[in-house]
Structures are given as C-alpha cells and as structure tokens.
Kinemage of the C-alpha trace (Angstrom):
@kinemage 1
@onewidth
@group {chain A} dominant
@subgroup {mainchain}
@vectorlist {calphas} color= white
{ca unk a 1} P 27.720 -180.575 82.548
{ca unk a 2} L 30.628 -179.042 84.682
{ca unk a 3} L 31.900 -175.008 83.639
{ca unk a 4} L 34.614 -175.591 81.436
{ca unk a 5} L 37.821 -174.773 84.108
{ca unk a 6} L 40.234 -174.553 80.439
{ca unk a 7} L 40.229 -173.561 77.350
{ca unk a 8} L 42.459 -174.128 74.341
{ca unk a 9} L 45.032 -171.277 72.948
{ca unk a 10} L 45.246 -170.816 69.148
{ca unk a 11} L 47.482 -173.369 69.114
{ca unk a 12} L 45.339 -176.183 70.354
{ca unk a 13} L 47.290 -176.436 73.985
{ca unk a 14} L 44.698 -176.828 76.688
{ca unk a 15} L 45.409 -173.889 79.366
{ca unk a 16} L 43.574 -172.188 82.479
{ca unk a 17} L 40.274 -170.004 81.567
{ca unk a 18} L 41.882 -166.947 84.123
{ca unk a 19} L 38.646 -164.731 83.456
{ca unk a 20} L 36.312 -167.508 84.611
{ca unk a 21} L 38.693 -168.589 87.541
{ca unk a 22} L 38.845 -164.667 88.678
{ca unk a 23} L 35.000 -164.247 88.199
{ca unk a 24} L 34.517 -167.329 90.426
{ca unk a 25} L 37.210 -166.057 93.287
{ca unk a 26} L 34.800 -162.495 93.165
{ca unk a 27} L 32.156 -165.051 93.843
{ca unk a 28} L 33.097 -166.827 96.421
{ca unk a 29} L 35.988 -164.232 98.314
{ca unk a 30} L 33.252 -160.949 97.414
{ca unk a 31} L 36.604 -159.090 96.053
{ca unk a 32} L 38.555 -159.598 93.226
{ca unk a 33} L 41.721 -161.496 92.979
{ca unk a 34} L 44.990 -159.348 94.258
{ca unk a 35} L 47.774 -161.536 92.566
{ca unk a 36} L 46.746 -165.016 90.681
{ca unk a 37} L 49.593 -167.507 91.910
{ca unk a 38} L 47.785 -170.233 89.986
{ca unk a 39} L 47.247 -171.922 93.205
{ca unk a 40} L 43.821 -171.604 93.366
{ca unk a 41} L 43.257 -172.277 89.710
{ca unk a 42} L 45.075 -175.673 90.351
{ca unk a 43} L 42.924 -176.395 93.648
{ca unk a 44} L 39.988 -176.298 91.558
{ca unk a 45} L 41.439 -178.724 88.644
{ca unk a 46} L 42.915 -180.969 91.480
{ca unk a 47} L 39.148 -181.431 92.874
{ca unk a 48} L 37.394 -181.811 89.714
{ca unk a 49} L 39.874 -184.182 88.668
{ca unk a 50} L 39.754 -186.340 91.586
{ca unk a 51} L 35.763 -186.119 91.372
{ca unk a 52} L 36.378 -187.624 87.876
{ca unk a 53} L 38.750 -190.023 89.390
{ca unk a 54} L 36.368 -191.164 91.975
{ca unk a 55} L 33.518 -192.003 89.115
{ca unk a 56} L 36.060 -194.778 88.112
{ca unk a 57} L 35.000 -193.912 84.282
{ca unk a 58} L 37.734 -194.146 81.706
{ca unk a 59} L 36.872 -191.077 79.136
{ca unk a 60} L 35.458 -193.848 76.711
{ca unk a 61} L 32.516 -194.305 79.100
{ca unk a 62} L 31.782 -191.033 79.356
{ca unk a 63} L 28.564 -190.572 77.152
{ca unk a 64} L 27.811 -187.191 75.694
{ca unk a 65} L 24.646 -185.648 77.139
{ca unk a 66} L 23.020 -185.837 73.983
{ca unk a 67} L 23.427 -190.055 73.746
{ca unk a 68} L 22.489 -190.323 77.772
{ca unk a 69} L 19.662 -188.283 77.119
{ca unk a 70} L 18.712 -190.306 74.063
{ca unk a 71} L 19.278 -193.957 76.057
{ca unk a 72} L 16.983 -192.754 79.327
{ca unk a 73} L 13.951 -191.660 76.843
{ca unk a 74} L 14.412 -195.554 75.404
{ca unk a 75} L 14.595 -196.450 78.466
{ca unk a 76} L 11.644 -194.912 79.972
{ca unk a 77} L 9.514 -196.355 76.448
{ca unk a 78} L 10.534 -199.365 77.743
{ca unk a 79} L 10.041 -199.270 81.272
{ca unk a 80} L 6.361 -198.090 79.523
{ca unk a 81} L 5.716 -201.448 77.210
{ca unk a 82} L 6.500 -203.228 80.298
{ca unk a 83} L 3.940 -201.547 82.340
{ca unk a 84} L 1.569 -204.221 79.566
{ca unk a 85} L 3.609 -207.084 79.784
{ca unk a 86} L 6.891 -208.372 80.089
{ca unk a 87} L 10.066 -207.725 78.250
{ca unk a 88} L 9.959 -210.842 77.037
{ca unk a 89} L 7.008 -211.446 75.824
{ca unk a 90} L 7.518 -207.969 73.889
{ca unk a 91} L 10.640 -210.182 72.238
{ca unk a 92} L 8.250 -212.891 71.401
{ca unk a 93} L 5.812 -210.522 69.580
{ca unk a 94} L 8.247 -208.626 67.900
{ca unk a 95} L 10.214 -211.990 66.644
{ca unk a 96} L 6.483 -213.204 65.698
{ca unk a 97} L 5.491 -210.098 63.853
{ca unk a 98} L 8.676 -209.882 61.986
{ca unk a 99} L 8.466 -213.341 60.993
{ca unk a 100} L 5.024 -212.810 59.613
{ca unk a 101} L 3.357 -214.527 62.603
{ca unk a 102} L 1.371 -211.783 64.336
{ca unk a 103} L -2.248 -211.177 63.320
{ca unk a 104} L -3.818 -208.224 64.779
{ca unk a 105} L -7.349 -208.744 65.885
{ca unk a 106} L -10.263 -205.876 64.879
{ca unk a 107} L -12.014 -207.086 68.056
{ca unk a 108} L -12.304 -209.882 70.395
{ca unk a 109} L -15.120 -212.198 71.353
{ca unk a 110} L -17.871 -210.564 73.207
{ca unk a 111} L -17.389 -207.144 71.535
{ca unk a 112} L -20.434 -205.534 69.624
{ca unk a 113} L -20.354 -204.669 66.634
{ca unk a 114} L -22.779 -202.044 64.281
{ca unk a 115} L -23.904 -202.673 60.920
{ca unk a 116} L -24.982 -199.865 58.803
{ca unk a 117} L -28.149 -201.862 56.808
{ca unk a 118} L -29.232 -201.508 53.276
{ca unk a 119} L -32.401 -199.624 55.098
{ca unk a 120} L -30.882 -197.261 56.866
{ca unk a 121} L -30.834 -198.443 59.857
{ca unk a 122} L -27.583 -200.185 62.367
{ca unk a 123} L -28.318 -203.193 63.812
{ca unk a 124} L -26.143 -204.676 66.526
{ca unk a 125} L -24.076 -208.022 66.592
{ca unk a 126} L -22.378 -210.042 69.440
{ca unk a 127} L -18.898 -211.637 67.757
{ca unk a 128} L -18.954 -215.224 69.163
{ca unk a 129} L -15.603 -216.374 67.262
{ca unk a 130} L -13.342 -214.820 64.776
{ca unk a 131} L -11.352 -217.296 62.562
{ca unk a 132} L -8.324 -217.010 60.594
{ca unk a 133} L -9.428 -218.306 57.042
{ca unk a 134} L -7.513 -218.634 53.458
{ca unk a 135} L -8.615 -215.290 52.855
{ca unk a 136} L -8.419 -213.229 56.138
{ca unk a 137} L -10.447 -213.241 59.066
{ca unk a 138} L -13.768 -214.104 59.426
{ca unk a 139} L -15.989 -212.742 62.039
{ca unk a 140} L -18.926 -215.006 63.786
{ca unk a 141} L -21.419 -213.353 65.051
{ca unk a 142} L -24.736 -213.454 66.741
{ca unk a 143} L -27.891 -210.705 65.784
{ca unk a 144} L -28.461 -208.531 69.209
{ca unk a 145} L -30.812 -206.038 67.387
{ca unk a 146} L -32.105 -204.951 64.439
{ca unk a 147} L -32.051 -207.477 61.431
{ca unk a 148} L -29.738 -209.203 59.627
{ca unk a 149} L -28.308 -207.076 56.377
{ca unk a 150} L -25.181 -208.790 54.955
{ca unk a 151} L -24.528 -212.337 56.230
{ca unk a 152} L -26.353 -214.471 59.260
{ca unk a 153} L -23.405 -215.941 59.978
{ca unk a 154} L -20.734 -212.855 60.250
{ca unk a 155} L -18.534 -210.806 58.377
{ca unk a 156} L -14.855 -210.983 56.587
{ca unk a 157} L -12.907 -208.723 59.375
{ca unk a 158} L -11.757 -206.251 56.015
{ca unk a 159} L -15.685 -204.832 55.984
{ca unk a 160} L -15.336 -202.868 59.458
{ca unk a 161} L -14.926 -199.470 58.653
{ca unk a 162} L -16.455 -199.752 56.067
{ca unk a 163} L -19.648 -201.229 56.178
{ca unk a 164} L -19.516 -202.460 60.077
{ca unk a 165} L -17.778 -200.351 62.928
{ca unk a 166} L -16.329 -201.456 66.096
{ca unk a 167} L -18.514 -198.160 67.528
{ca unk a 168} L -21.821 -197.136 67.440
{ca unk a 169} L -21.088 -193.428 67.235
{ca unk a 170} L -19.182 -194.872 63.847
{ca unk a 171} L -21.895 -196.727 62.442
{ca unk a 172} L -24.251 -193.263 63.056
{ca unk a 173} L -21.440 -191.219 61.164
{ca unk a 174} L -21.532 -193.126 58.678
{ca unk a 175} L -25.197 -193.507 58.405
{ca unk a 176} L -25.689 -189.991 57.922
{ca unk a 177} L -23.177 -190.261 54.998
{ca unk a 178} L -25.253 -192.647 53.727
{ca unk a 179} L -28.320 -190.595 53.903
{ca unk a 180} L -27.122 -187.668 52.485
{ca unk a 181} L -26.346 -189.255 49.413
C-alpha cells in the first residue's frame, strides 16, 4: 500500500500530513524545507492521483489487501487441483459427491493388500475387482502368499485397517499388537 499523503483533523476533514511531506522533502532535497508553499505537497497528490487515475479503477474495485490476499491464495489452491485434472472435471466431482454420487475407492485393481491371519502371520493378496454391493464394497482378490485366513474370495472394503492394510509395514504394526496381547 501507498504512505498515507493525508490525514483527517478532529473533525473528520481530510487534510495534508505536513510532518510526513517535510520528512520526505529532507529525503529527497538532503535539507529541510525553508517555507512550505503547499506546492510540493500538491505535486505529490497530483501524481498519485493521476497514478490512480491511470488504473481506470473506480474506488469500488479497489479490494482491500486483506480480500486480494485472500482471492490469490484461492487462487493458487486452484491453480494446484488443476495441476490433477481439469477445472471441470473438479465441478463434476464436487456436483457428484454432493449429490451422494462419489465413492471413494480404498485401493484399485492390481494393488496388494496384507492380511494379518488368525496364526500370526500376513499373507499377501492381489485385488482383481472391487464391487459396489448393497452393503458397501466388496474387494476380489487373488492369494499371492501365505494362506487364505478370512474369505477365498475377498474382503468387504470396511475390514482394511482393521484386519487387512493397504501396507505391509501396517499389517506388521499391527501384528505385533496382536502378539502382545
């Protein structure tokens, strides 16, 4: 923001700031100010003025810091999102999702996945499918190692983190929970 070149007398009238104007003529001259004739004051208003002029803003435009500030962080968030995919396909999702149409997957197909078994032991699974069902998702998968605990066939997608994790330094964690019980 611009140095205030006015301030505002007790009464509310908007008048020059001399002290500011006479520290800026030290500035600039390297002497003080013999004998203010106001004309340099009013050079300085003239210029910022036409400056102001030259934006072609009407003072409604004019957006505090504060709000600009606030509008390029949203913007930059944005510009971020989009860096995934495109605005609108961000619209899409969000419509979907607030409609109740977005289901957010625990994995995808080809993922592995690590059961914590009954013996103490994690084997691995492949997911070949996941499948939206009455109930929730349900979770195909294919044995990679170890043996089959809970279900040939796959899982119901609310048992990972729980009883199957997306990671195998999960599934460890939570075997050793397990076996100090």
């Amino acid at each position: 923001m611009n140095e205030r070149l006015t301030k505002r007398d007790t009464d509310g009238q908007a008048m020059m700031d001399c002290e500011k104007c006479k520290a800026d003529w030290t500035g600039k001259h390297g002497k003080p100010m013999a004998d203010c004739t106001a004309l340099y004051c009013r050079n300085r208003l003239k210029d910022r003025l036409a400056a102001y002029e030259d934006s072609e803003c009407a003072p409604e435009e004019v957006l505090p810091k504060d709000k600009a500030d606030e509008i390029a962080l949203k913007l930059m968030r944005l510009a971020d999102l989009e860096s995934l995919c495109s605005y609108t396909r961000l619209r899409e999702l969000a419509e979907a999702d607030k409609d109740g149409r977005v289901v957010v997957l625990p994995c995808k197909v080809g993922d592995r996945l690590y059961e914590v078994t009954g013996r103490k032991t994690i084997s691995v699974y492949k997911v070949k499918a996941i499948r939206v069902e009455l109930f929730g998702l349900f979770i195909e998968w294919d044995i990679v190692e170890g043996f089959v605990w809970q279900s040939l066939a796959g899982i119901n997608a609310g048992e990972i983190g729980k009883t199957v994790f997306l990671t195998r330094e999960e599934a460890e964690k939570a075997l050793k929970e397990v076996e100090q019980k």
